[in-house]
Backbone bond lengths (Angstrom), bond angles and torsions (degrees), N, CA, C in turn:
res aa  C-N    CA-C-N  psi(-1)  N-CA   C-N-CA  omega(-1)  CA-C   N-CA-C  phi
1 X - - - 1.461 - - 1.526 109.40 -
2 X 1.493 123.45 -81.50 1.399 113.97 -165.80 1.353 102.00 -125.85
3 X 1.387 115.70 20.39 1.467 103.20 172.53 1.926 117.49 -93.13
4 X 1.108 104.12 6.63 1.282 123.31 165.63 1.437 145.14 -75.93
5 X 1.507 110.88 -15.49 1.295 146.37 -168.34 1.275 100.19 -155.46
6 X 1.494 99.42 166.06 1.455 114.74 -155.39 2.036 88.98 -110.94
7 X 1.320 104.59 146.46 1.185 122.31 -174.82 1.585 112.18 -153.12
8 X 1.779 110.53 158.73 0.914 135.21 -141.51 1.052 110.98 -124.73
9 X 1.552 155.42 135.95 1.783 139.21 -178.63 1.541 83.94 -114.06
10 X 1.210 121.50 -178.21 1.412 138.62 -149.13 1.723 88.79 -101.49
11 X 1.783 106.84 -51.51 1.620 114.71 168.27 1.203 103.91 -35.33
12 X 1.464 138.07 -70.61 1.334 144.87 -136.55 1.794 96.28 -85.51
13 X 1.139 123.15 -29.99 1.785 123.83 158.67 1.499 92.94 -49.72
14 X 1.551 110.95 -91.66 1.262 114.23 -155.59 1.747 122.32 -19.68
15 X 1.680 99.41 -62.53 1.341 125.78 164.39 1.318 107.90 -23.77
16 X 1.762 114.71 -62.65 1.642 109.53 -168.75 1.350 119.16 -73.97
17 X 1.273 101.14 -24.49 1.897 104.09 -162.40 1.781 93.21 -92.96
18 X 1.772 135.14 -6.43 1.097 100.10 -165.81 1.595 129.94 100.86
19 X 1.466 93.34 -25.89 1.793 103.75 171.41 1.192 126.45 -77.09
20 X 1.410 98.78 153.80 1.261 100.26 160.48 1.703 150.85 -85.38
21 X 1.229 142.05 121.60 1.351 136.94 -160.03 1.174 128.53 -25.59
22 X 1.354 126.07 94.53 1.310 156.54 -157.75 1.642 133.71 122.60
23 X 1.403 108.94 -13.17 1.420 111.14 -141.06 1.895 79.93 -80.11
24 X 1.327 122.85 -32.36 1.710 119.67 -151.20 1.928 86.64 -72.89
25 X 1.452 112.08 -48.54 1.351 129.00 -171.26 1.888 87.97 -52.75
26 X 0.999 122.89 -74.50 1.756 124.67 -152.07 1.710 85.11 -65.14
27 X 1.025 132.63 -29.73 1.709 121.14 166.94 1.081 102.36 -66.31
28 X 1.215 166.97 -90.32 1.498 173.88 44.79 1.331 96.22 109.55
29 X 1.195 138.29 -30.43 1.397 137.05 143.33 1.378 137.71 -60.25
30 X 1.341 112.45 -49.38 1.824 116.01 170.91 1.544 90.33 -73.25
31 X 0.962 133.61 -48.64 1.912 119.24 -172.28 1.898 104.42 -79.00
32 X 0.876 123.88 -14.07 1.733 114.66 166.99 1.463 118.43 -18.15
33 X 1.336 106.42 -58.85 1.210 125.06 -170.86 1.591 108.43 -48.23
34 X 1.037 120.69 -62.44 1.499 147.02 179.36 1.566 110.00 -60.65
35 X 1.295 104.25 -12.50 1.516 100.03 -171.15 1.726 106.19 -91.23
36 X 1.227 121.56 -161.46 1.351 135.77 -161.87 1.409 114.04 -159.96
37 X 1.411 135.42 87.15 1.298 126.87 -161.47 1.325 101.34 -72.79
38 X 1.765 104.25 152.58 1.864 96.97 -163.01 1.052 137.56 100.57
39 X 1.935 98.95 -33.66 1.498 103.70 -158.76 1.912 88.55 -124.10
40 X 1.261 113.21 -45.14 1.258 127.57 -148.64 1.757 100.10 -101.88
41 X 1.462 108.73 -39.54 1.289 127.12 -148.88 1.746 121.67 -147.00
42 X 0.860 148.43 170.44 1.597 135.54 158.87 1.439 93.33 -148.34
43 X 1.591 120.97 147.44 1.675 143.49 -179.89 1.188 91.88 -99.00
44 X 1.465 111.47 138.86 1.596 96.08 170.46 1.785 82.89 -126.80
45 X 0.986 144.10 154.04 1.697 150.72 -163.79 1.325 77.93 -117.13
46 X 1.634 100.04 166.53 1.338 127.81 175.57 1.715 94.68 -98.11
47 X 1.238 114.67 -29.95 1.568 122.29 -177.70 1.825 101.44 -62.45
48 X 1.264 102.85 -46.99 1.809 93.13 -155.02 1.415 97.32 -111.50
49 X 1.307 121.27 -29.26 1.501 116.62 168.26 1.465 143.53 -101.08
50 X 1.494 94.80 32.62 1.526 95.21 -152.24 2.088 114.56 -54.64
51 X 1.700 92.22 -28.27 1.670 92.85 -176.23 1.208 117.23 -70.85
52 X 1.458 120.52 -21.04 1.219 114.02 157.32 1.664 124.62 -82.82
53 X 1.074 137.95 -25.41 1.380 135.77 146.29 1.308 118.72 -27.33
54 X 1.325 115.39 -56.63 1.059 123.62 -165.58 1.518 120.11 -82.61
55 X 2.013 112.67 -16.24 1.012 106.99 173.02 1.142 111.89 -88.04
56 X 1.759 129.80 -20.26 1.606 141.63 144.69 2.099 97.34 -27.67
57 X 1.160 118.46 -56.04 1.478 88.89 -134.39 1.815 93.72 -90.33
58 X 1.256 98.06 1.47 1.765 115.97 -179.73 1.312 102.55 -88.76
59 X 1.185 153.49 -47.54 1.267 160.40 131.29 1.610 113.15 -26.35
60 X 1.560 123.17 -12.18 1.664 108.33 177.32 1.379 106.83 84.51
61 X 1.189 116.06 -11.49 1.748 108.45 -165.84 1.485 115.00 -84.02
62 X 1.382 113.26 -7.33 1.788 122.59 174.61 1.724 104.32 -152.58
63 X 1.425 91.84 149.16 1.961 106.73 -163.17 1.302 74.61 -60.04
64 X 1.817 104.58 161.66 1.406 152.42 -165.09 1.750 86.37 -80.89
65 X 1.034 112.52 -45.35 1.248 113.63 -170.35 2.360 131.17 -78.49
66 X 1.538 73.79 -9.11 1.452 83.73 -179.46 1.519 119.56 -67.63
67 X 1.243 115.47 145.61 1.493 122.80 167.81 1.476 103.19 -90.73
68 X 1.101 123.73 -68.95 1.664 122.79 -153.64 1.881 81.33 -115.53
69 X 1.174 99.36 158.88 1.666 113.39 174.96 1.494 100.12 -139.41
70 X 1.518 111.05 144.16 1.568 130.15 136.22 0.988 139.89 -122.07
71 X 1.742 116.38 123.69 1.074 131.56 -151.01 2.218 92.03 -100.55
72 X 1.229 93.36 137.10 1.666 98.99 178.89 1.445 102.01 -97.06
73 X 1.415 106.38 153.52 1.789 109.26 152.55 1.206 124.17 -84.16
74 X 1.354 115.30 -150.17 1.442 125.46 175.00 1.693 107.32 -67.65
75 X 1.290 120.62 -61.85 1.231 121.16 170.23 1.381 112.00 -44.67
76 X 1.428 111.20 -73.39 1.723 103.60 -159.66 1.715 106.14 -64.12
77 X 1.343 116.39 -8.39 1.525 116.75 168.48 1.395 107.71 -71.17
78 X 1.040 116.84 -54.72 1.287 117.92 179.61 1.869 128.74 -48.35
79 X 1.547 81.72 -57.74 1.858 91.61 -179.60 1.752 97.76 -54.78
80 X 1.612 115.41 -41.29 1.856 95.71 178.65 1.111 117.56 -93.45
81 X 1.179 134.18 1.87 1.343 127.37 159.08 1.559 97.44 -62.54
82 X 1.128 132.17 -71.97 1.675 146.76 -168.05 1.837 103.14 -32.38
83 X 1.648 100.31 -62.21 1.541 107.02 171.40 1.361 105.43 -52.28
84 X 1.017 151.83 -46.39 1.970 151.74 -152.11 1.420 90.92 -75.15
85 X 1.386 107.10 -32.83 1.758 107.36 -162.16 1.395 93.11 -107.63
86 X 0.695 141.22 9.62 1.548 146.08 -175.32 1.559 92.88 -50.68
């Protein structure tokens, strides 16, 4: 699935752009719509992925506090980086 391509957690936005905790997530929300799971983005559940969650949140790559994470690609990094800078 996504260990093939390079991907992004919503933390690791925040981190780059300077924001504060939430702002990459509430972008990643008004563009949802537009997105393409698979293509844009991957869900990882706390139900079906927890070992990978957990190797995300051991690695720093998603808040301590997350249940479920989404990790973006190149595209869906892009389209919210673009919105932040909008």
């Amino acid at each position: 699935m996504i260990k093939a391509e390079k991907t992004w957690s919503l933390k690791e936005i925040d981190e780059a752009n300077g924001s504060t905790k939430g702002t990459a997530f509430l972008a990643f929300k008004q563009l949802k719509d537009g997105f393409d799971e698979g293509r844009d983005f991957y869900y990882l559940s706390a139900e079906q992925d927890h070992r990978e969650i957990e190797r995300l949140r051991t690695a720093g790559r998603i808040y301590a506090s997350s249940v479920n994470a989404v990790l973006l690609t190149e595209s869906g990094y892009n389209a919210v980086v673009d919105f932040l800078e909008g």
